[in-house]
Backbone atoms as SQL, in Angstrom:
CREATE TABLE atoms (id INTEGER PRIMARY KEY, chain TEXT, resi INTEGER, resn TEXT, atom TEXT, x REAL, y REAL, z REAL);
INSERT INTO atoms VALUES
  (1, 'A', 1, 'UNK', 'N', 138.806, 144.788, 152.941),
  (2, 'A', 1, 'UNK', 'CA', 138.495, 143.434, 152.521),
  (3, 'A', 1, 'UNK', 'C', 137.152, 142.983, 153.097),
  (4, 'A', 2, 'UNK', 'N', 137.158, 143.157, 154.360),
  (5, 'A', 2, 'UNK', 'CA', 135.770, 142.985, 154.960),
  (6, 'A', 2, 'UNK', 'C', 134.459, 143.395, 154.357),
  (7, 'A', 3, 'UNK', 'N', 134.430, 145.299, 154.064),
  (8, 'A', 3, 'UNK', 'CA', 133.781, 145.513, 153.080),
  (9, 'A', 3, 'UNK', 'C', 133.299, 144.765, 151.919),
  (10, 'A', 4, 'UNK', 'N', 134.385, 144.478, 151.254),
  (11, 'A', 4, 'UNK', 'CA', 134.165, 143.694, 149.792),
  (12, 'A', 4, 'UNK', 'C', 133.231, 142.298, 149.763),
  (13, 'A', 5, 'UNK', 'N', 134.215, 141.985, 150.866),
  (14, 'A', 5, 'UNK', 'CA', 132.822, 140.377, 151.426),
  (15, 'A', 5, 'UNK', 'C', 131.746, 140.584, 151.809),
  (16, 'A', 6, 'UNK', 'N', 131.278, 141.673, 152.044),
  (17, 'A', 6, 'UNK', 'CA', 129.591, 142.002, 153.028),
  (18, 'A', 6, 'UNK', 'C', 128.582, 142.585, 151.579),
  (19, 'A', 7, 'UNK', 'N', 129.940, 143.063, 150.442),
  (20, 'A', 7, 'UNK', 'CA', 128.959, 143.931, 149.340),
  (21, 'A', 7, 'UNK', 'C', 129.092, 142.717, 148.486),
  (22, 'A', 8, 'UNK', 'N', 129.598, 141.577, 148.661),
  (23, 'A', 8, 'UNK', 'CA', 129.741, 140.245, 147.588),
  (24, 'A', 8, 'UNK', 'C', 128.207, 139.267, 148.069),
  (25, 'A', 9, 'UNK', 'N', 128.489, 139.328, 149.247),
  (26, 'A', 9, 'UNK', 'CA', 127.210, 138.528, 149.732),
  (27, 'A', 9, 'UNK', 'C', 125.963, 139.627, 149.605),
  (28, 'A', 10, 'UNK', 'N', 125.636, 140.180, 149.718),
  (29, 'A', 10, 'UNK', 'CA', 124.291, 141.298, 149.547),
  (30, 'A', 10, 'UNK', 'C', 124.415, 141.293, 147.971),
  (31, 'A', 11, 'UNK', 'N', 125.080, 141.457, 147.067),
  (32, 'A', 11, 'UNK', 'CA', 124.593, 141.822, 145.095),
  (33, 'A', 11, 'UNK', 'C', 124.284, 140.191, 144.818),
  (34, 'A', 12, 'UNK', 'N', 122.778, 140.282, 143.906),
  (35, 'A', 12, 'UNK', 'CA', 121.664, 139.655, 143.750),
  (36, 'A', 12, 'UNK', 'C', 122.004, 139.195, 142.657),
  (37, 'A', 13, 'UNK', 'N', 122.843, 139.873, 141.662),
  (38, 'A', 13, 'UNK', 'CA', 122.906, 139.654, 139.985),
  (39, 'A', 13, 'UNK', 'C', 122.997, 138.591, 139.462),
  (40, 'A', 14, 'UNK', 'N', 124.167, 137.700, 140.220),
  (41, 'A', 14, 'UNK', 'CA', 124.288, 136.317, 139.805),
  (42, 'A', 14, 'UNK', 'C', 122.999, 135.258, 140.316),
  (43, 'A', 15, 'UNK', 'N', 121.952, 135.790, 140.964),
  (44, 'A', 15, 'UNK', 'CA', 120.736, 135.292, 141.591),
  (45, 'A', 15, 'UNK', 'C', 119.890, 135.329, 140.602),
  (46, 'A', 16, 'UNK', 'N', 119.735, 135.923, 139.551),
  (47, 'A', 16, 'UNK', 'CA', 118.803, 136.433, 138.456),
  (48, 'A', 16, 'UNK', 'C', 119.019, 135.366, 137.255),
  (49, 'A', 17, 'UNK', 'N', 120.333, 135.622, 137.198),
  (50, 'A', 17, 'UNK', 'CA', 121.081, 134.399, 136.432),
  (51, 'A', 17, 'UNK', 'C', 120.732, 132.772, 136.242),
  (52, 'A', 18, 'UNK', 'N', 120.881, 132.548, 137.653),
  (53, 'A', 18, 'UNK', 'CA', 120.755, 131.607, 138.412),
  (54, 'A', 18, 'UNK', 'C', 119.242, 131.174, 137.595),
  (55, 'A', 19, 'UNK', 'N', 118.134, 131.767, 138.194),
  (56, 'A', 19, 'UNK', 'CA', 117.100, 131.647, 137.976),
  (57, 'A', 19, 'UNK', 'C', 116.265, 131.130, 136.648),
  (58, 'A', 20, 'UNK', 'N', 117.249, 132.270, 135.797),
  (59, 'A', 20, 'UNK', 'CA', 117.278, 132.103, 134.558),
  (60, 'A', 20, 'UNK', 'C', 117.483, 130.989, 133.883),
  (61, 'A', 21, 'UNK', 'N', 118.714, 130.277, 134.306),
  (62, 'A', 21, 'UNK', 'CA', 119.071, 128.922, 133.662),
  (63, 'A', 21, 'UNK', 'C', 118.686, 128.008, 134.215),
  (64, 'A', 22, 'UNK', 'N', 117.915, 127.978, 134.917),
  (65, 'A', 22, 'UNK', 'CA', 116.978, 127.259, 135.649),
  (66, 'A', 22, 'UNK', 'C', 115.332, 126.996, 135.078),
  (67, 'A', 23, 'UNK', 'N', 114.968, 128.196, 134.815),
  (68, 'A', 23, 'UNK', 'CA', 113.618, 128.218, 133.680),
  (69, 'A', 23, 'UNK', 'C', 113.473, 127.903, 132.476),
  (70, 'A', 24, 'UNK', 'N', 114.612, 128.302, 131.856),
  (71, 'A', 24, 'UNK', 'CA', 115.196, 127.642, 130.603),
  (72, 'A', 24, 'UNK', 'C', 115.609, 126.100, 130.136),
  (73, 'A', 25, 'UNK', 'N', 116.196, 125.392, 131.848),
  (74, 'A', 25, 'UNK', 'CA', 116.642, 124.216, 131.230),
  (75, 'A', 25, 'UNK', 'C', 115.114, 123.518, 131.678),
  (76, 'A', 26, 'UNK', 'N', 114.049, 124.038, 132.380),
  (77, 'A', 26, 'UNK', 'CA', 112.825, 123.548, 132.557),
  (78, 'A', 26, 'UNK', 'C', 111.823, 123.768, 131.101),
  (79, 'A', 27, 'UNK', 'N', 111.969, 124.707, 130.618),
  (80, 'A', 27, 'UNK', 'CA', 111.676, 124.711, 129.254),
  (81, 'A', 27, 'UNK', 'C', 111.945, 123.663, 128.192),
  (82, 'A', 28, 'UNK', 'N', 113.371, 123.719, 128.193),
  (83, 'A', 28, 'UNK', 'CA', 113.598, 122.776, 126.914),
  (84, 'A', 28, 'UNK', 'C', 113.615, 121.377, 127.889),
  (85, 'A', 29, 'UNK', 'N', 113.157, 121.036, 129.108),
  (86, 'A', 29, 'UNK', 'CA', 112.877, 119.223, 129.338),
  (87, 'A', 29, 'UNK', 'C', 111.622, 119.207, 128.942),
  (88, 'A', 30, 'UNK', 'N', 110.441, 120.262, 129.129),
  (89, 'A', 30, 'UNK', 'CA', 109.320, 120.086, 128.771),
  (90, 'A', 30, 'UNK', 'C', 109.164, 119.737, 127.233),
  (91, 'A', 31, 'UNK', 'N', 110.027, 120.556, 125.909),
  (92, 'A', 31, 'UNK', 'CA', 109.844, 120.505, 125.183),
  (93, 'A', 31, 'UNK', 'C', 109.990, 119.064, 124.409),
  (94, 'A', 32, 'UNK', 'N', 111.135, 118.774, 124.812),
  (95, 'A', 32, 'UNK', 'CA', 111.786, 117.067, 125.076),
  (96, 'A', 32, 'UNK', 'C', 110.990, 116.346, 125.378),
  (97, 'A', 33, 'UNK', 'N', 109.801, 116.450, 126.465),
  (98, 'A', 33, 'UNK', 'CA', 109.008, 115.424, 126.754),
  (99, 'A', 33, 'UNK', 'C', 107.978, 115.483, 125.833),
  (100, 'A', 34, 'UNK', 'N', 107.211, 116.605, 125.257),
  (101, 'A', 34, 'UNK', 'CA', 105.986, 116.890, 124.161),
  (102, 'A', 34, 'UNK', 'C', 107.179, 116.333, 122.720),
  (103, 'A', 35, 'UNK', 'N', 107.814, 116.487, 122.423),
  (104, 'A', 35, 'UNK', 'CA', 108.201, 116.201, 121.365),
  (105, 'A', 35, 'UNK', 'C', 108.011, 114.344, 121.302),
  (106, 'A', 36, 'UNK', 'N', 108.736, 113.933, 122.636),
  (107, 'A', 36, 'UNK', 'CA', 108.828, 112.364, 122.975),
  (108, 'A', 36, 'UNK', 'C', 107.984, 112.101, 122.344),
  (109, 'A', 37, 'UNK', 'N', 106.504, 112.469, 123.151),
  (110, 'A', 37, 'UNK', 'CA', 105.334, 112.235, 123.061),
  (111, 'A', 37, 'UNK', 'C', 104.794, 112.039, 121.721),
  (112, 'A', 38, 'UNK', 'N', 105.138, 112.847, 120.834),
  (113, 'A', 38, 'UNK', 'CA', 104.692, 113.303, 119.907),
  (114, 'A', 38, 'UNK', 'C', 104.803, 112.466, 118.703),
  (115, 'A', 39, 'UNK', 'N', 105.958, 112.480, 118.755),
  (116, 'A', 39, 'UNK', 'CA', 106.701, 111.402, 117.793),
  (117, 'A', 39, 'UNK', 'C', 106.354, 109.848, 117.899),
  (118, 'A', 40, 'UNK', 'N', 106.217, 109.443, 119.198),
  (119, 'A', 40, 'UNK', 'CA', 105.509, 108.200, 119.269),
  (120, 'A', 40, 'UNK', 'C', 104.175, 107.913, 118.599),
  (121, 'A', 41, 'UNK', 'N', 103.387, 108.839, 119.140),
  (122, 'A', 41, 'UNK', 'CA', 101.993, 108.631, 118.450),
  (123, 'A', 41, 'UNK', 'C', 102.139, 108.613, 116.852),
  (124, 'A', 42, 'UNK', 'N', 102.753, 109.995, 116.683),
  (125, 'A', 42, 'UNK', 'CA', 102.754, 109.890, 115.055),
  (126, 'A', 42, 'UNK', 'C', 103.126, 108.522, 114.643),
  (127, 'A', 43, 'UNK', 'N', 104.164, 108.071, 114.810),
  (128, 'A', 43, 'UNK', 'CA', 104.999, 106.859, 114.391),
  (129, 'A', 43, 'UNK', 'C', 103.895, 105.867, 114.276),
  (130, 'A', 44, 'UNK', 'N', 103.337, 105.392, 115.184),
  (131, 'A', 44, 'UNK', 'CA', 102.572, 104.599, 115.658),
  (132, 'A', 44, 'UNK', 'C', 100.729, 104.997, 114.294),
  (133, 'A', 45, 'UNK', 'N', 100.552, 106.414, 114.079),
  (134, 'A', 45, 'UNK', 'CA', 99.544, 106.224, 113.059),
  (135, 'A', 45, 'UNK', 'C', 99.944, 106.487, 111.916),
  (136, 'A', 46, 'UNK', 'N', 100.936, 106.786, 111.493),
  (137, 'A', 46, 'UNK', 'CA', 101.501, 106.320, 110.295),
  (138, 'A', 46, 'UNK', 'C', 101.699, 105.008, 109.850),
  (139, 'A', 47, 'UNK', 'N', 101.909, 103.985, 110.750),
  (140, 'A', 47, 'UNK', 'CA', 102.348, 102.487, 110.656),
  (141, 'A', 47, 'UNK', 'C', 100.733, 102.280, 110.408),
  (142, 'A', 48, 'UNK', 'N', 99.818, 102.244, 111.130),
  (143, 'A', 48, 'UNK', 'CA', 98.292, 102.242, 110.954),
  (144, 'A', 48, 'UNK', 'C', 97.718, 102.709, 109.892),
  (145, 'A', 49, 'UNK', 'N', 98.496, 103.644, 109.278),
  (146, 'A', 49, 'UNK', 'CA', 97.678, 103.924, 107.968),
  (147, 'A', 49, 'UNK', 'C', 98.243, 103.511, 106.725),
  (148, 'A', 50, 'UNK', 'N', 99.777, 103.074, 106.796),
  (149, 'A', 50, 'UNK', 'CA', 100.331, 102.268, 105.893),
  (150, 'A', 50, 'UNK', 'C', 99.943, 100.938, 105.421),
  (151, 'A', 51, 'UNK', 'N', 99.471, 100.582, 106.923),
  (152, 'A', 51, 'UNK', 'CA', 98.993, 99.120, 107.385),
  (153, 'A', 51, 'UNK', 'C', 97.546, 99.251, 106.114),
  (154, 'A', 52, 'UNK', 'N', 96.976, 100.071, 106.506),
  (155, 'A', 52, 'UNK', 'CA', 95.565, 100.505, 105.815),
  (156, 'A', 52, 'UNK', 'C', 95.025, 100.607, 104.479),
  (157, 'A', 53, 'UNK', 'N', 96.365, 101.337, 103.763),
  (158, 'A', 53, 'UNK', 'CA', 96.707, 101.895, 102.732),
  (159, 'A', 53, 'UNK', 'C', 97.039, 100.469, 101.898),
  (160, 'A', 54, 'UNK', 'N', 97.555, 99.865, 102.817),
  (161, 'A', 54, 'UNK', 'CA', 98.374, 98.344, 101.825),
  (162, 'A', 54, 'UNK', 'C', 97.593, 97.416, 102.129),
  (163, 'A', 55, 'UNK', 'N', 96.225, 97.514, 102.574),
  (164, 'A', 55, 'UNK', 'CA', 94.869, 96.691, 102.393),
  (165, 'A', 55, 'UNK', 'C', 94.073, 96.257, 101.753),
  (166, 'A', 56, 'UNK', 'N', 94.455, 98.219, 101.216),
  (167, 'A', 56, 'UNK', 'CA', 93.183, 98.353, 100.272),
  (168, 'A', 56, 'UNK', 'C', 93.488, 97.621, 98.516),
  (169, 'A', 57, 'UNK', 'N', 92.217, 96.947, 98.231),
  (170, 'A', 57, 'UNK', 'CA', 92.786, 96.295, 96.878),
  (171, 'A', 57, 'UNK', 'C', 92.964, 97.349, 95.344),
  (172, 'A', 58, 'UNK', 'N', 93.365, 97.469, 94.711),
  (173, 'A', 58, 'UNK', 'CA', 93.009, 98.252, 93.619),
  (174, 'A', 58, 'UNK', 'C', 92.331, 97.773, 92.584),
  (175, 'A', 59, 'UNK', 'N', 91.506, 98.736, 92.443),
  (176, 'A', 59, 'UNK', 'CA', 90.243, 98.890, 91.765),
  (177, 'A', 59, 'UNK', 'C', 90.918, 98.602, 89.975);
């Protein structure tokens, strides 16, 4: 039993893992925040060019 506990604490595998879902959930917050981003602005010059668009008189 002793054994088993000394070779449980020394294997790394679930450490790799670990890591893994860790880079990943840092990935998709980044993506979340550029998207945020993204969508605001658009929103925001679309309304500006609607605004623009419904200015203009026809000819």
């Amino acid at each position: 039993m002793i054994k088993f506990i000394k070779n449980f604490r020394k294997d790394e595998d679930g450490a790799v893992t670990v890591d893994w879902v860790v880079l990943t959930a840092a990935v998709v917050g980044l993506a979340v925040a550029a998207y945020s981003s993204i969508e605001t602005a658009t929103t925001g010059l679309t309304a500006s060019t609607a605004t623009y668009i419904g200015s203009q008189a026809p000819n």
